[in-house]
C-alpha positions in Angstrom: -13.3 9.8 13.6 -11.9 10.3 10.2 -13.3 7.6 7.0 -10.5 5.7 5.3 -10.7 3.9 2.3 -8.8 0.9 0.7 -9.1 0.4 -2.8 -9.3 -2.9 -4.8 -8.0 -3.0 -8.6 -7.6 -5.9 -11.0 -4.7 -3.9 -13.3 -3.6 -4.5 -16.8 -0.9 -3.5 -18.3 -2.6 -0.3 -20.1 -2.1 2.8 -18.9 -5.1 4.7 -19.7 -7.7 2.0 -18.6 -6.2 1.7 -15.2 -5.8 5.0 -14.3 -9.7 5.5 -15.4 -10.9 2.9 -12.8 -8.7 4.5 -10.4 -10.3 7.8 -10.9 -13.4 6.1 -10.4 -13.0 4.4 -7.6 -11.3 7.5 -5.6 -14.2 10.1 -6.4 -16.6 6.9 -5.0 -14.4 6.8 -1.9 -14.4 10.6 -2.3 -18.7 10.8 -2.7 -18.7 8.3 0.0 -17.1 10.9 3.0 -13.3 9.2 2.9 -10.5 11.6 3.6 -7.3 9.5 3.0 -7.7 6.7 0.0 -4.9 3.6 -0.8 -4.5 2.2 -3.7 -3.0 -1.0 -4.4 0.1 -1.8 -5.6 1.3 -1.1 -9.4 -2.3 0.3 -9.9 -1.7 2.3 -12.6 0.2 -0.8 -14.8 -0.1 -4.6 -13.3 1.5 -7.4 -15.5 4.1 -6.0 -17.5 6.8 -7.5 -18.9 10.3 -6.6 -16.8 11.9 -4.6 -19.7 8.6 -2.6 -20.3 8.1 -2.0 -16.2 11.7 -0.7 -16.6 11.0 1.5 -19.4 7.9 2.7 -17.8 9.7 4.2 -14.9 8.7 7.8 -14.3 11.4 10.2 -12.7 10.7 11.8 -9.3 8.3 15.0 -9.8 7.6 14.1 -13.3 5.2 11.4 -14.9 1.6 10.5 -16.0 1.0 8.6 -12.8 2.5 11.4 -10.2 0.4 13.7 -11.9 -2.5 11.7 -12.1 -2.3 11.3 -8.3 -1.4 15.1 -7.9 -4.9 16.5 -9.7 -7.0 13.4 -8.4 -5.8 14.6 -4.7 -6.6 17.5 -5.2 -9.8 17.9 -7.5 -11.3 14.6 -4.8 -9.8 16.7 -1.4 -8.4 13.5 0.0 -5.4 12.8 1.0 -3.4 9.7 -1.5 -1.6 6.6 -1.1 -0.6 5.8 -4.7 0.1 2.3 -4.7 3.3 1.7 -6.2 4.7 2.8 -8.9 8.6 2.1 -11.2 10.9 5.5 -10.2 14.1 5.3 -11.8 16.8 5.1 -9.8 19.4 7.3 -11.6 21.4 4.3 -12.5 23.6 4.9 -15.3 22.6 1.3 -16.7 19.0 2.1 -16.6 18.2 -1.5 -15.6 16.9 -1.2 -12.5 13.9 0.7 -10.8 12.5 1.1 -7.2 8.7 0.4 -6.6 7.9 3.9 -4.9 5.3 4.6 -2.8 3.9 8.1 -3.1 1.4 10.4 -0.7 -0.4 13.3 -1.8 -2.1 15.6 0.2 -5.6 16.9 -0.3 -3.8 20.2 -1.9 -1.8 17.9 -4.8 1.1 18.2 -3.3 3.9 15.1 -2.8 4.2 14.8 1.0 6.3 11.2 1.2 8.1 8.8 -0.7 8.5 4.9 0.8 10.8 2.7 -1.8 9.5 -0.8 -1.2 12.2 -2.5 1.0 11.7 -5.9 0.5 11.9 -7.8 -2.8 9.9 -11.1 -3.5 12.1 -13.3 -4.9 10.2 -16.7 -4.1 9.5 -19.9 -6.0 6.0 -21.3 -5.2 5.9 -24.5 -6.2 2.0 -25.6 -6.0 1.6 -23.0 -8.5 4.6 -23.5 -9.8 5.6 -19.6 -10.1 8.7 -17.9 -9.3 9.8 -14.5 -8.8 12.9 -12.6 -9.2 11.7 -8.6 -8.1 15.1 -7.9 -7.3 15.8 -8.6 -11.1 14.7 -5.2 -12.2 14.1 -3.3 -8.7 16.4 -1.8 -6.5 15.2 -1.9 -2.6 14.5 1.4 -0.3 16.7 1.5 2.7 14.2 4.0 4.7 11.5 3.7 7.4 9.0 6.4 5.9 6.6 7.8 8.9 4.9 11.3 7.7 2.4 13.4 9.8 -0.9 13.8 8.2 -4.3 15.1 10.2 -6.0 11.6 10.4 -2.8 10.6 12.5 0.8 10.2 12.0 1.2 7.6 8.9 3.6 4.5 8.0 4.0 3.1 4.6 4.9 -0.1 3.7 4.2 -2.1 0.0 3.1 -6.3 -0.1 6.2 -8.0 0.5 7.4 -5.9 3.5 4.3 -7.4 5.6 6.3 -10.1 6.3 9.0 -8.4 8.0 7.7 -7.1 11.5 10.6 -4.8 12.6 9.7 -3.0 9.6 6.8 -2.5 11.6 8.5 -2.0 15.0 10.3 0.9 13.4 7.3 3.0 12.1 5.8 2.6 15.7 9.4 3.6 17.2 8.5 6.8 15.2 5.0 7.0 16.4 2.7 5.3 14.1 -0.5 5.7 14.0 -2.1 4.2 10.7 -0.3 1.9 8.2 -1.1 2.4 4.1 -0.1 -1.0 2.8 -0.4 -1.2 -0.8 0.0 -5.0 -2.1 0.0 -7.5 -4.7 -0.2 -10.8 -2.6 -0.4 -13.7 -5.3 -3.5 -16.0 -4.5 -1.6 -18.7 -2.9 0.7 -17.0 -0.4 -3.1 -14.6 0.5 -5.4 -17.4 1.3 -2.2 -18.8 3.6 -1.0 -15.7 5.7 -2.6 -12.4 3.9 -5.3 -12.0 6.8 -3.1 -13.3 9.8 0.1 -10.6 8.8 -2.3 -7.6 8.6 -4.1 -8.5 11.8 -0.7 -9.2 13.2 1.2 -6.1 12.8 -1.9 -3.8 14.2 -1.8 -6.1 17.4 1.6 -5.5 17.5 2.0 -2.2 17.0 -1.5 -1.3 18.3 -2.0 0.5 14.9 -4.5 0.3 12.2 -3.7 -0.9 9.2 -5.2 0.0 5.3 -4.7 -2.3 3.1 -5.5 -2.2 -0.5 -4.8 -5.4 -2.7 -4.6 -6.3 -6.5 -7.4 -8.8 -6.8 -8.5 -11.0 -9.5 -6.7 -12.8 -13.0 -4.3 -10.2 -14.7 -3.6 -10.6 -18.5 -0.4 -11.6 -17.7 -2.3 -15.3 -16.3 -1.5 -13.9 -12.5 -4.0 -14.1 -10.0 -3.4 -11.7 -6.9 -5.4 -12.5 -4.4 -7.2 -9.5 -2.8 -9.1 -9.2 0.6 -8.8 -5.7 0.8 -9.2 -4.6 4.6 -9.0 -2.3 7.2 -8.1 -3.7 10.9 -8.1 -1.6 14.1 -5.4 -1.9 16.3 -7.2 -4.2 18.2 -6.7 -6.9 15.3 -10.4 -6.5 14.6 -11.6 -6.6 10.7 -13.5 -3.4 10.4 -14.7 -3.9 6.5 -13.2 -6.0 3.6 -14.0 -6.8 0.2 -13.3 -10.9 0.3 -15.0 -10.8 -4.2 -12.5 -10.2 -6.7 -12.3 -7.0 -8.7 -12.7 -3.7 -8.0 -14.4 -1.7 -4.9 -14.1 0.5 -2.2 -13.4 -0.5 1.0 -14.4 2.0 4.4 -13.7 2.5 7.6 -13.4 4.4 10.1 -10.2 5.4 12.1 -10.6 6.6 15.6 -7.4 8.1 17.3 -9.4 8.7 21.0 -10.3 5.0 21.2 -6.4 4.1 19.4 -4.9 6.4 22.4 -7.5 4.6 24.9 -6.2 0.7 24.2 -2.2 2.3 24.2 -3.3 3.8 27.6 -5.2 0.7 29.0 -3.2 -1.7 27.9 0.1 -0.2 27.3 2.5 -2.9 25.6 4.4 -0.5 23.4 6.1 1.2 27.1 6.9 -2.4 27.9 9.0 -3.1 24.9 13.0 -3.9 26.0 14.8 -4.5 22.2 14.7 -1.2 20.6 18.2 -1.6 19.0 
């Protein structure tokens, strides 16, 4: 059995400040026996305004957040999801970003990159808020699966848990664990935050690590949290349901994963692969 951890952040929009909690936070999971940490998504800067998340936007192999990630991977010996973070895209208008997903291995080194897919551009009226992501980001356009030693593992960021063939297509390309960093607003979490995650492991008979945003931001945005890890099974194997920050562990068993995809083999009986 391996010990995963999902972390829970309530970012601002300062640099310095959130990656200190993050730090924090990773040498706890680290202290606590974890060998693969999430974090959620835009840990490092939450709440920006759209010019200044533009702006912001490090370039591919270069950055305070890739090499925070990079030294904190490998000073902690884990292996890290980063959350999200603005890439540029190489635009010549410089108006646009992708929200990149990054993995480190325990050595530092970048292993995988999953641009978020899906953009949230929704209008939720009871609060009334409304979103425009694909205002200022560009969407990925690639199913990211990479091999690790805890199991072979999908990425995917917030929005894209709506979208199950998404899903289907990391477990086409033999998923084993899912990193889902995310920033669920509270409304659309206490509706469908619990039921999705649960959802795609029974699906894809996969677990699933998901680290949330949780808590009031200073822009007045409150994410919703529930940090959790399910087993493929759809059971809740730890959670952090408070606000705030905090570790969440579990652990991931790949005998008893291999076990329910022998017993009870669904994935062989799938007939749309296309």
């Amino acid at each position: 059995m391996t010990l995963v951890a999902a972390l829970q952040m309530a970012s601002g929009p300062r640099l310095d400040p959130n990656l200190d909690e993050a730090r924090r936070l990773l040498r706890e999971a680290a202290a606590a026996g974890a060998k693969l940490a999430v974090l959620p998504e835009y840990f490092a800067q939450f709440g920006l305004p759209e010019a200044e998340r533009v702006q912001s936007a490090e370039k591919p192999g270069s950055g305070p957040v890739q090499e925070f990630l990079a030294r904190t991977a490998f000073e902690t010996g884990m292996w890290i999801v980063g959350g999200s973070l603005p890439m540029k895209t190489g635009e010549t208008s410089g108006e646009r970003v992708r929200g990149a997903c990054l993995v480190f291995n325990s050595e530092g080194e970048q292993v995988a990159r999953f641009d978020k897919m899906h953009l949230f551009d929704v209008h939720i009226p009871e609060r009334d808020e409304h979103y425009e992501e694909s205002g200022w980001t560009e969407p990925g356009d690639a199913i990211v699966v990479v091999d690790t030693p805890f199991g072979r593992l999908g990425l995917a960021v917030c929005y894209d848990l709506r979208f199950p063939e998404l899903f289907r297509g990391m477990s086409l390309k033999g998923v084993d664990i899912v990193a889902l960093p995310a920033a669920f607003t509270a409304a659309t979490g206490r509706a469908h935050w619990e039921i999705l995650l649960r959802a795609r492991a029974v699906e894809n008979l996969a677990y699933v690590v998901a680290a949330a945003q949780g808590g009031f931001h200073a822009n007045g945005r409150e994410t919703f949290g529930d940090s959790m890890i399910v087993d493929p099974w759809g059971g809740v194997l730890a959670r952090r349901r408070e606000n705030g920050s905090g570790v969440v562990l579990g652990n991931i068993d790949l005998e008893r994963q291999r076990h329910l995809r022998r017993t009870f083999p669904a994935l062989d009986h799938r007939k749309l692969e296309g």
